[in-house]
C-alpha positions in Angstrom: -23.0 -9.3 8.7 -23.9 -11.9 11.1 -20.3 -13.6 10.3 -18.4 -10.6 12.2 -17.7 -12.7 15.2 -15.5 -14.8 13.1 -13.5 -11.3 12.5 -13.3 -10.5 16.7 -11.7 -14.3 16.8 -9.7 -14.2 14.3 -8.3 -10.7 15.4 -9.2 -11.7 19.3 -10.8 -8.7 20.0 -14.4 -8.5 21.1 -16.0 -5.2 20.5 -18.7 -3.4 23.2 -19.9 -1.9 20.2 -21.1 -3.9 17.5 -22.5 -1.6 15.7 -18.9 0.5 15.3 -17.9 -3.0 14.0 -20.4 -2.9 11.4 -20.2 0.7 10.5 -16.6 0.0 9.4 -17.3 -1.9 6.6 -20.2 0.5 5.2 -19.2 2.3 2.4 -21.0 5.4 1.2 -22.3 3.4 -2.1 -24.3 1.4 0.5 -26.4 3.8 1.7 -27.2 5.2 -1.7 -29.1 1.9 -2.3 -30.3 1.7 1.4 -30.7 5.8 3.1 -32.3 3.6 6.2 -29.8 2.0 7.1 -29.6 3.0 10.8 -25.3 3.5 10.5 -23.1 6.1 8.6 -20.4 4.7 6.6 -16.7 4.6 7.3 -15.3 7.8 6.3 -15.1 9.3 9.7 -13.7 5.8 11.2 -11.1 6.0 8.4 -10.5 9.5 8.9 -9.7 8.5 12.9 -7.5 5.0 12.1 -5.5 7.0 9.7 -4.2 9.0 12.5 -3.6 6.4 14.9 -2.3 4.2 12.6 0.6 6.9 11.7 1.3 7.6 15.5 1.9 3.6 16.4 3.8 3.5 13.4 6.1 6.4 14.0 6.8 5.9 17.6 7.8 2.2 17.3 9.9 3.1 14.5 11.6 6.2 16.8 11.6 3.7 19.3 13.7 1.0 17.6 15.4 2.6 14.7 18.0 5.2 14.9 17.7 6.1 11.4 17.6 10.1 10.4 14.5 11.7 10.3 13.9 11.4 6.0 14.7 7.7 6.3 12.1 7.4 9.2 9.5 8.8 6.9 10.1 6.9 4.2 9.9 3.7 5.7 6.8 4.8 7.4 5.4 5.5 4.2 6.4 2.1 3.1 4.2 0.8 5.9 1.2 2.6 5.9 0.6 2.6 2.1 -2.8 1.8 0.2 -0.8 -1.4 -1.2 0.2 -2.5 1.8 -2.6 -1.5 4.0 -5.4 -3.2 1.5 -2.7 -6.6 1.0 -3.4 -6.8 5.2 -7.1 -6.2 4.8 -7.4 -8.9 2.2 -5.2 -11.2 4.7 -7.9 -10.5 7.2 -10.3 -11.4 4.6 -12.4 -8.2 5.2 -13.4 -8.3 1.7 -16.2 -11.0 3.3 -17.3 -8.3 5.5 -18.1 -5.4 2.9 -21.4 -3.5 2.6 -21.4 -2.0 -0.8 -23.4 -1.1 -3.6 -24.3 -3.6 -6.3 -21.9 -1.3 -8.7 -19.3 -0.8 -6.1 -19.4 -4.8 -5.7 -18.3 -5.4 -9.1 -14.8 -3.3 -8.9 -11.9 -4.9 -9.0 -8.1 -4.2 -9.2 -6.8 -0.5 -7.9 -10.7 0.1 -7.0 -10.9 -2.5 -4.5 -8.2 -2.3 -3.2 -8.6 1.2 -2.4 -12.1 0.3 -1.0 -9.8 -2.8 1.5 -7.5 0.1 2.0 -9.8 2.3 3.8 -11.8 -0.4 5.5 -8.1 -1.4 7.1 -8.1 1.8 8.8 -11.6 2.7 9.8 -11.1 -1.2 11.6 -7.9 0.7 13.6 -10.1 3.8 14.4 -13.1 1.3 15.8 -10.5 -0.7 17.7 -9.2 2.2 19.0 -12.9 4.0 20.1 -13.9 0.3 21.4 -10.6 -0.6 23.2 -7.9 2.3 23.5 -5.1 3.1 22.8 -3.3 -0.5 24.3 -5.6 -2.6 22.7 -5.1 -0.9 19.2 -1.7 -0.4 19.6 -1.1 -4.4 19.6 -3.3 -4.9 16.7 -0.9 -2.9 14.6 2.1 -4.6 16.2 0.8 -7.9 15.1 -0.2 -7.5 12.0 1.4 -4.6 10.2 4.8 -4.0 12.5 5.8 -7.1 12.0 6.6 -6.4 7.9 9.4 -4.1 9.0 12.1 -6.0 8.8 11.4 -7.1 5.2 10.2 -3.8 4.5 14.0 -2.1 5.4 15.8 -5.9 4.0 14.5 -5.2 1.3 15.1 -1.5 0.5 11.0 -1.0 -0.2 11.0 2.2 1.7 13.7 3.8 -1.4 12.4 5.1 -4.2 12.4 3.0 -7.0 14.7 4.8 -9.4 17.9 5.3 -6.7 17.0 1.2 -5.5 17.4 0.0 -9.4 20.3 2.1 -9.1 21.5 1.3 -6.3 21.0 -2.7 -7.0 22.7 -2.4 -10.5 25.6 -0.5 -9.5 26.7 -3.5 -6.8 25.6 -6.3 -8.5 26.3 -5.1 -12.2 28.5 -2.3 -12.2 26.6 0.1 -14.0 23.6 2.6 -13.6 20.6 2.6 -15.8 19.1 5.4 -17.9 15.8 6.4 -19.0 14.5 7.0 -22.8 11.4 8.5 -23.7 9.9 6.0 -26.1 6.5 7.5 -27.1 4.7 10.8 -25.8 1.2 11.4 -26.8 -1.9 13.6 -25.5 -2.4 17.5 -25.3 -0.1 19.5 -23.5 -2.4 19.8 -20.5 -2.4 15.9 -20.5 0.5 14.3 -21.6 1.2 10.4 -21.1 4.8 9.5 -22.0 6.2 6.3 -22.1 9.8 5.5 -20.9 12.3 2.5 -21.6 14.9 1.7 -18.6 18.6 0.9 -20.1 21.5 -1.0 -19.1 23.5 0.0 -21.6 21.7 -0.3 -24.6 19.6 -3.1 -23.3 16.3 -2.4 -22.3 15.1 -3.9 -19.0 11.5 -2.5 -18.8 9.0 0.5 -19.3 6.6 2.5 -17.9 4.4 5.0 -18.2 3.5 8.5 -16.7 2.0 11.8 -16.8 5.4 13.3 -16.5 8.9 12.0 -17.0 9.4 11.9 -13.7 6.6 9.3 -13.6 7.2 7.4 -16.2 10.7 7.2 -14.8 9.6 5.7 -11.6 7.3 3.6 -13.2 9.7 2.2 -15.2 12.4 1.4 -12.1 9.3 0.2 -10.2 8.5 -3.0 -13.7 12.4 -3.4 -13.4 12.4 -4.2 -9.9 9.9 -6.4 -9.9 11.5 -8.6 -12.6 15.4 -7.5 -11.2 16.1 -11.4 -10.2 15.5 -12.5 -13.8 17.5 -9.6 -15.2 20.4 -10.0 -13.4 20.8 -13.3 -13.9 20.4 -12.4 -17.6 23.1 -9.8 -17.3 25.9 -12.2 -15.5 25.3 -14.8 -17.8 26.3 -12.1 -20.4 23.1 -11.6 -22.2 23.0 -7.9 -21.5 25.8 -6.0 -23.5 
């Protein structure tokens, strides 16, 4: 860990408390393959940056936004998720910083970026134990508030079925449906698999434990690839 100053520079904040510095990047695998390390892990920190994180967020967006209540929420959600949260984390290169256990170190995809996820907070509850509320309040400003204008251009706060919709309707003229294509499992643990149509066309799948999931899942592949699609459909490939 003797690399954190590079972190305090790069975030230009230097901590009073190394140690909280370090502790954020302990994860409780760590000290199942070392009980003496002398810190905790990160949970608490996590816990703490969680909650500060969702009060700077919501009072800048009541602050500049005059958007209802629901619409608040949802782009706040579109902030603060784990995507989002561990795509900032990996920004700051944090992954460099991680104290983990030899397993934990090998996980990749949705794992690690859980792991980023959480270490993104537990860095906004030290900052904020270390330097207040001010100090913390900037950090998020910086680096997170500033994705809130794509966040609202781009309609990522909607859910994804009523934004495919949405997007089709004005730039095709028609609303896409949902087939179940496959279902398998027990009752108790169902996995279904749903095409989205345009027409009869189908843009994408996903899958689910419920329709409802598989549904969004589905919206969420179409978006993703909605550029290609649409150009597909005005040059009259989709019927």
């Amino acid at each position: 860990m003797n690399n954190l100053p590079e972190l305090e520079k790069k975030i230009d904040i230097n901590f009073n408390d190394k140690d909280l510095l370090t502790q954020v990047f302990v994860h409780r695998s760590y000290l199942n393959e070392n009980p003496g390390f002398k810190l905790d892990h990160n949970e608490r920190l996590e816990f703490l940056g969680d909650a500060v994180l969702e009060l700077v967020v919501t009072e800048d967006l009541y602050r500049k936004l005059p958007n209802p209540e629901g619409e608040l929420t949802n782009i706040r959600s579109a902030l603060v998720k784990g995507k989002m949260l561990s795509d900032l984390a990996s920004e700051l290169e944090l992954n460099c910083y991680l104290l983990l256990s030899k397993g934990e170190a090998k996980s990749e995809g949705k794992a690690r970026q859980i792991i980023l996820a959480n270490a993104f907070e537990a860095l906004i509850g030290a900052i904020y134990l270390d330097q207040g509320y001010d100090v913390v309040k900037k950090f998020i400003a910086n680096i997170l508030l500033k994705r809130l204008k794509n966040v609202i251009d781009e309609k990522l706060y909607m859910d994804p079925k009523s934004h495919l919709q949405e997007l089709s309707q004005a730039e095709l003229g028609k609303t896409p449906n949902y087939k179940v294509l496959e279902e398998t499992g027990p009752d108790h643990n169902k996995v279904f698999v749903v095409g989205c149509f345009v027409d009869d066309q189908k843009i994408s799948e996903g899958t689910g434990s419920s329709k409802q999931a598989a549904e969004a899942s589905a919206a969420a592949a179409a978006l993703e690839s909605w550029a290609e699609i649409s150009k597909k459909a005005l040059n009259n490939t989709l019927s």
